[in-house]
Each structure stands twice: as C-alpha cells, then as structure tokens.
N, C-alpha and C positions, 0 to 999 in steps of 0.2 A: 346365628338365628336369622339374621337378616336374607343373609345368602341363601339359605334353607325357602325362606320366604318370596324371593325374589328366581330362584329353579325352580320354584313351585308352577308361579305366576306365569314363567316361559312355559315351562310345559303347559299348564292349562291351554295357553292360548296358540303351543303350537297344535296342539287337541285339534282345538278350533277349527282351525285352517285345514289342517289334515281331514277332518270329518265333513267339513262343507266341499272340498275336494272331493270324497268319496260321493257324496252326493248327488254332488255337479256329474259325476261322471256318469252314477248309476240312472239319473236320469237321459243323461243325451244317450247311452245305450237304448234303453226301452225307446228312446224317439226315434232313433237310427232303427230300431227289430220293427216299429209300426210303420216307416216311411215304408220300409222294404215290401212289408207285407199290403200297404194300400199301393205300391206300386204294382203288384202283380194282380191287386185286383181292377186297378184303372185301364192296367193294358183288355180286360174284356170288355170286348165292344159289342152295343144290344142297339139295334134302329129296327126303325120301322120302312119298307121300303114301298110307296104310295103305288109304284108302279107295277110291280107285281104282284101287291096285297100278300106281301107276305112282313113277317117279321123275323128277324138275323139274328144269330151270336157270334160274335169271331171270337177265340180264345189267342191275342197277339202277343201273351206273358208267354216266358221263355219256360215254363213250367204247366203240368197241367191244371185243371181245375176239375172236382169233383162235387157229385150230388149235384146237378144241373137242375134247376125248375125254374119253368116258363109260367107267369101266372099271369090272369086275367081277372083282376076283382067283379065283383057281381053288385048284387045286392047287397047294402048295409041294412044291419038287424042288429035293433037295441048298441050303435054305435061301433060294430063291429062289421068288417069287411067280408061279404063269404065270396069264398071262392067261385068265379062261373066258368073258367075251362083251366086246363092246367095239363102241361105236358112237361116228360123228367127226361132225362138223362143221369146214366152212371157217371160221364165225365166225358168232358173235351181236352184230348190231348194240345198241345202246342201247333198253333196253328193251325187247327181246328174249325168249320165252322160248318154253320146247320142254319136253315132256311123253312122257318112254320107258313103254309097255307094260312091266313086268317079270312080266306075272300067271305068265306058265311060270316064274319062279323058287320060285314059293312052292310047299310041299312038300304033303303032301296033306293035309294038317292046318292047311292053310292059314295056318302060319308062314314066316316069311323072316328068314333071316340078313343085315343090312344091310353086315354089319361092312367086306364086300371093295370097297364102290361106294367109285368115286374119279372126280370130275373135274378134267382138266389142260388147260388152256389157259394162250395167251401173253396177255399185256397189253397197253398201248398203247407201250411202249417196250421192248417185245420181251425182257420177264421171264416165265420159266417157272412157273406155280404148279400144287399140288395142295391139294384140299380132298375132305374128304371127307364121311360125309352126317354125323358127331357134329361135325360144325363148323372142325373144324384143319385149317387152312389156312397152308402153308408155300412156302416160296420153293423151285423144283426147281432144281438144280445138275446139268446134264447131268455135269459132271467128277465126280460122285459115281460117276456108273455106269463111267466109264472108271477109277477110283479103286477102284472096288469089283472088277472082274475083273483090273487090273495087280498086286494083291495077291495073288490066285489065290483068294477069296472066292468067286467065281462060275464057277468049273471046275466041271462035273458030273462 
C-alpha cells in the first residue's frame, strides 16, 4: 500500500514537471510566431521627408505587405478621429517603396503638422498593424473598434 502511495505521489509530480514543461514551451512558441511577425512589420519604414514635402513607405521585410493605407486624421468628433485624406495600396512587394505629395498640407508658412499621418497594413500572416511617422508601431485589433462602440464610446 505504501509503494502504491508513494508511485502515485511520483507520478503526480512527474505530471507536474511534464505539464509546466508543456507550457513553458507553448508559450516561448507563440513569443518566437509574435517576434517573427513584429519583425516583418518593424522592417516597414514610414517618414516624412521636410525636403520634398512628401511622405515615404519602404516595405525592407523580406516579405510583402498587403492592404496598404496612408492616413491623415482630421477632425475629432464626440472623441473620435475622422479621417481628412487617405490614400491605399493593394500591397508593397519587398523592397518596395512609394513617395505621397503632401505639399497642399503644409500651411502658408510653410509648416506641417505630422502628428495625424498613420500607415496600416496587414502582414505576411494576415496581422493588422499601425505605425506612425514618430515611429510607434503597434499590433491593430479590429475587436478594439467593435469593443469601442459596444460600450457606447463611439455614439455621436
């Protein structure tokens, strides 16, 4: 009976070991599949270039990127950002890059507010990202926007 009691107690706890194993693993996986995929979106490069009044994308990921959009927020209404121009792209192949006119943004003083430029595109395993031109670059969560108006946040 003892012995009985005593294989038991091993097994449980080699259980243990084996299942926090599992674990351990299944998580450095999913961190190893997100580094990969914020890798391929770090390599796209978005500035603004003062001198030609234009603004850039370089696609420098060894992959392409798809759903391209160029935005410019506008006007805030009842705490929401509207859109004031916006230009798409189907996709930037590798190594890729495109050059927008912005000279009609700048004011007659020939300043410009960058603050509102955002580009969104998907990736090669079909993650939404936005970056914008001060460099932050974040993972877009479509359920954010259905999260954001189920709340009544985005009632005007």
């Amino acid at each position: 009976m003892v012995l009985a009691g005593v294989a038991g107690y091993v097994a449980y706890r080699l259980f243990k070991v084996e299942s926090e194993r599992d674990r351990k693993a299944d998580y450095f996986q999913k961190e190893l599949a997100e580094e990969k995929s914020r890798e391929q979106a770090a390599s796209v490069g978005f500035w603004h270039d003062y001198e030609k009044r234009t603004i850039a994308v370089l696609n420098a990921s060894k992959l392409p990127i798809y759903a391209v959009v160029i935005t410019r927020g506008g006007e805030t209404v009842a705490g929401i950002s509207i859109v004031g121009w916006m230009r798409s792209f189907a996709a930037l192949r590798p190594g890729e890059s495109i050059e927008l006119s912005i000279s009609d943004h700048y004011d007659e003083d020939g300043d410009i507010n960058t603050t509102g430029y955002r580009i969104w595109f998907d990736d090669n395993s079909n993650k939404r990202w936005v970056r914008s031109l001060d460099g932050d670059l974040r993972r877009f969560h479509p359920d954010a926007i259905r999260d954001f108006f189920a709340h009544g946040e985005g009632r005007v």
